[in-house]
C-alpha positions as CSV (number, residue, x, y, z in Angstrom):
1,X,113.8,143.7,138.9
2,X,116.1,140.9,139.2
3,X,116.0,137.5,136.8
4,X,118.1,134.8,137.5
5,X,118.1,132.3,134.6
6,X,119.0,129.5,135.4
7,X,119.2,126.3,133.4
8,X,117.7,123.3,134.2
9,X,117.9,119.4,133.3
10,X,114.2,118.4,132.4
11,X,114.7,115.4,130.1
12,X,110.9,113.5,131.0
13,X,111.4,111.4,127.7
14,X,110.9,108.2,130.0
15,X,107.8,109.5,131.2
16,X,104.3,108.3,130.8
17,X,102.9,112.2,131.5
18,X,104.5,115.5,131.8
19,X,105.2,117.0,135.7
20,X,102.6,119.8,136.8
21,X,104.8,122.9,135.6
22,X,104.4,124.9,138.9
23,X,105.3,128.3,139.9
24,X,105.8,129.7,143.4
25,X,105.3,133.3,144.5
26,X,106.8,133.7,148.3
27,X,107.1,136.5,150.9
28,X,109.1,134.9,154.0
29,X,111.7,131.9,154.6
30,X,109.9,129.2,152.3
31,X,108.9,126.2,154.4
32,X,106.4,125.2,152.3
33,X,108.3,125.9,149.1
34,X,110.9,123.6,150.7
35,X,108.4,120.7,151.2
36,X,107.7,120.8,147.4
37,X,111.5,121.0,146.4
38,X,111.8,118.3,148.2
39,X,109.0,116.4,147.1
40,X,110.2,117.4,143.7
41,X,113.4,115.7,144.0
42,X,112.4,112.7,145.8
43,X,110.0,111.9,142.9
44,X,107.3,111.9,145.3
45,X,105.6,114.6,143.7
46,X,105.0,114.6,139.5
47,X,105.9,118.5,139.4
48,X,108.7,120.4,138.0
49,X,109.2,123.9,139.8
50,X,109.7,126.0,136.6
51,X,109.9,129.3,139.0
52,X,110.0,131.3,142.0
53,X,108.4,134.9,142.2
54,X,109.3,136.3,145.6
55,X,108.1,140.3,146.4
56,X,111.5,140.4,149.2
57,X,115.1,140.3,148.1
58,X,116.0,139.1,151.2
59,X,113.5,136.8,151.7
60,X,115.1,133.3,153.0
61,X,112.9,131.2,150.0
62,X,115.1,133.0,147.3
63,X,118.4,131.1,149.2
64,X,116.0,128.0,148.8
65,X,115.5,127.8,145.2
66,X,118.8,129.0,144.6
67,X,120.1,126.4,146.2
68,X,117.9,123.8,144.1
69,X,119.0,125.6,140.8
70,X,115.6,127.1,140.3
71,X,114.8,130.2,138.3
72,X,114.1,133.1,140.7
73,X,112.4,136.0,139.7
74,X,112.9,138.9,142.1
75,X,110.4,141.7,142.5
76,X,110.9,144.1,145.1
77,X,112.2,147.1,144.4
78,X,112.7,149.4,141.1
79,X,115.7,151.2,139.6
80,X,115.7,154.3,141.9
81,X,115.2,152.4,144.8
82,X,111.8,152.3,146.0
83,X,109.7,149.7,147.3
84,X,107.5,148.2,143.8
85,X,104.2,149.6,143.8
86,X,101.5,146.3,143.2
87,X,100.9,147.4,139.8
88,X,104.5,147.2,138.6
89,X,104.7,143.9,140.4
90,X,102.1,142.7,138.8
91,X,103.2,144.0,135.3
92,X,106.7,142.4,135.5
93,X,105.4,139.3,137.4
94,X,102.5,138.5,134.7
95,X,105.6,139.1,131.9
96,X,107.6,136.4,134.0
97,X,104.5,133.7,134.4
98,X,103.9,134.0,130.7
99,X,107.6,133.2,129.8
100,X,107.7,130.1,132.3
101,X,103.9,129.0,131.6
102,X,102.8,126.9,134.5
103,X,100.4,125.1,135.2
104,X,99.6,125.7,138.5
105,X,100.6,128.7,140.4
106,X,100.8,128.2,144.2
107,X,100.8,131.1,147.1
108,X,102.8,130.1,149.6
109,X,103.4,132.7,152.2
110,X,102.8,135.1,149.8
111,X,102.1,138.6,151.5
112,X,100.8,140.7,148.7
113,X,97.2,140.9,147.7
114,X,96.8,140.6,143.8
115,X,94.2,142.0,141.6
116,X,91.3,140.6,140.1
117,X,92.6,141.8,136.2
118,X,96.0,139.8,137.5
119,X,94.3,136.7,138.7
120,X,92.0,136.4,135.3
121,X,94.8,137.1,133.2
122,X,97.4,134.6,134.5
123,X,98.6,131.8,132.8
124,X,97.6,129.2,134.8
125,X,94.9,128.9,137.8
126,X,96.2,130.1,141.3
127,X,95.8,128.0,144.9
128,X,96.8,129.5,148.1
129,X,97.9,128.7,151.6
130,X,95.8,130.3,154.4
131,X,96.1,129.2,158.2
132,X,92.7,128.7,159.4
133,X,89.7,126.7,158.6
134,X,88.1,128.7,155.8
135,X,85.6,130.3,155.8
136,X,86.6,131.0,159.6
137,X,89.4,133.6,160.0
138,X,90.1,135.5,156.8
139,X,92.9,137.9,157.2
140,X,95.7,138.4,159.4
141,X,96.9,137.2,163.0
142,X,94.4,134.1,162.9
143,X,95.9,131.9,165.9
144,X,95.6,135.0,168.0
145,X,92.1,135.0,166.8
146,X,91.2,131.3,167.0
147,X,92.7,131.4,170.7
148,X,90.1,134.2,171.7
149,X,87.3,132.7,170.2
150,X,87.9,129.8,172.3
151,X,87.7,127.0,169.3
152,X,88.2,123.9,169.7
153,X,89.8,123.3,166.1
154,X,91.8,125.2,164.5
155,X,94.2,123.9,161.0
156,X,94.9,125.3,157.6
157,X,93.4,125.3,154.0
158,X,94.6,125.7,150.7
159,X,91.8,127.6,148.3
160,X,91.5,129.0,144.6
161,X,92.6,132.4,144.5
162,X,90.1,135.4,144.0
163,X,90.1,138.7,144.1
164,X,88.4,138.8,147.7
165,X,90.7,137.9,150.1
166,X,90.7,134.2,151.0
167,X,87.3,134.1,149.4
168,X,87.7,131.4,146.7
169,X,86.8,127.9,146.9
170,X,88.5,125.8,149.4
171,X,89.9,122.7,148.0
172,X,91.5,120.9,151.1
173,X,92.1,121.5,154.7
174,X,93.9,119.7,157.4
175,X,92.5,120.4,161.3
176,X,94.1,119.8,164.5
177,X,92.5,120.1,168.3
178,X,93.6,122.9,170.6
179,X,94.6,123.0,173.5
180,X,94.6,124.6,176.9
181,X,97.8,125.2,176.9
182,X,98.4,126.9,173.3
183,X,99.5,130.0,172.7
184,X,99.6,131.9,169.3
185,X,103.5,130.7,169.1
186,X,102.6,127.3,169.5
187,X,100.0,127.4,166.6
188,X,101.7,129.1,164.3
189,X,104.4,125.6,165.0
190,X,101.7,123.4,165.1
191,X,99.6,124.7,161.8
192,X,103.0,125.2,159.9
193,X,103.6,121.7,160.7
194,X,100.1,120.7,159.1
195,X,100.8,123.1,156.2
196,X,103.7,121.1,155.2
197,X,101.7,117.8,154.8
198,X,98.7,119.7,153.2
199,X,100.5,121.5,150.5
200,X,102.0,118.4,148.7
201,X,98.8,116.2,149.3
202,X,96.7,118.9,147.4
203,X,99.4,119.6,144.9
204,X,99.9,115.5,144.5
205,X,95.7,115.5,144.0
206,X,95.7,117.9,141.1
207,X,98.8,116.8,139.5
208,X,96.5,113.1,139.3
209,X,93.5,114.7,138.2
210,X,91.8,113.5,141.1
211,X,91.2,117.5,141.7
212,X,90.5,119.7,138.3
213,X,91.0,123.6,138.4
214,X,89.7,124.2,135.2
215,X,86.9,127.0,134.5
216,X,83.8,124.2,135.2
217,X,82.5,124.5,138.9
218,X,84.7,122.9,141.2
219,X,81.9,121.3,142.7
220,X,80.2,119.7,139.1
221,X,83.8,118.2,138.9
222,X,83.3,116.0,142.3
223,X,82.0,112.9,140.6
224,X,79.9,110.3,142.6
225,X,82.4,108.6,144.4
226,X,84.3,111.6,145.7
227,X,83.1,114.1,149.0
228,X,82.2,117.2,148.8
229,X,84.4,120.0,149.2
230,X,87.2,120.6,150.7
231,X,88.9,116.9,151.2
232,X,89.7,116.9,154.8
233,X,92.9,115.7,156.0
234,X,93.0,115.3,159.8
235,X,96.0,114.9,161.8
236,X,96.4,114.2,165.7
237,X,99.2,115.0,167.6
């Protein structure tokens, strides 16, 4: 396991409300953790990114927070060498959450599937990034999928981590149309291109309390003025 503890200026005196603390666990290059970072620094966004979990040493996101002087907690291999096994992950990550204490934990492009005892136990509620319309398309390879269904939409959708795989409540999703000439490449552009406006519109929602991810049921929370679930962002292209 690999720390980096970095130091970082968080003087919010001036402020009328703290910044969402938020922690993000990554797989892969970090698109979407650049969006928030950012987001972050533009003031856009009322977060502070106390942390970055990643399960890959050389995944590209680690270069990312680095280079945004955020704490990076690395958790890929042990001593001797081999891969971590999910349950030492999950020990060390759960030790590293608890030291940063967030307040929202957000998935994004994270390619490990976590435990239930993991999930209940963590600081702070989780949200994750999937890329398809939920319930549609759990799982793996979804463009691929959506394209030999033959739908007609296709998008992504950020929902409350579970244990069952892309199972929990879906809080948001943006859609897009497809068409004939898409291939699973040009999804996979096109979604990523929708995740990076969905991810800071949903993380903007709950850092204003217009979305709650406390224990109630999400839906109880909606009051009369708002939709139903998930808030809907539609883009055209």
């Amino acid at each position: 396991m690999a720390v980096d503890t970095i130091s970082t200026n968080t003087n919010n005196t001036a402020a009328t409300s703290q910044p969402l603390r938020v922690v993000v666990l990554v797989s892969g290059s970090g698109s979407n953790l650049q969006v928030l970072i950012d987001a972050m620094q533009a003031g856009t966004l009322p977060i502070e990114i106390v942390g970055v979990i990643s399960n890959r040493e050389d995944a590209y996101a680690v270069t990312r927070a680095h280079a945004a002087a955020i704490p990076v907690a690395i958790l890929s291999h042990v001593a001797n060498g081999k891969r971590m096994g999910i349950k030492t992950f999950e020990r060390h990550a759960s030790e590293q959450l608890n030291a940063w204490q967030p307040d929202l934990i957000v998935l994004a492009g994270f390619m490990r599937v976590l435990s239930s005892a993991f999930i209940d136990n963590a600081p702070a509620p989780m949200i994750n990034l999937h890329p398809s319309l939920l319930p549609a398309y759990k799982g793996l390879d979804t463009h691929q999928r959506v394209l030999q269904a033959g739908e007609q939409l296709h998008g992504c959708s950020i929902h409350v981590v579970t244990a069952e795989l892309d199972a929990g409540t879906v809080l948001t999703q943006a859609v897009l149309s497809l068409t004939h000439k898409d291939t699973a490449d040009d999804l996979q552009k096109r979604v990523q291109k929708l995740e990076h406006q969905l991810l800071p519109w949903t993380v903007l929602l709950l850092a204003k309390g217009v979305l709650s991810l406390n224990k109630a049921p999400l839906n109880a929370q909606q009051n009369a003025f708002m939709p139903a679930l998930p808030l809907k962002l539609y883009i055209e292209e």
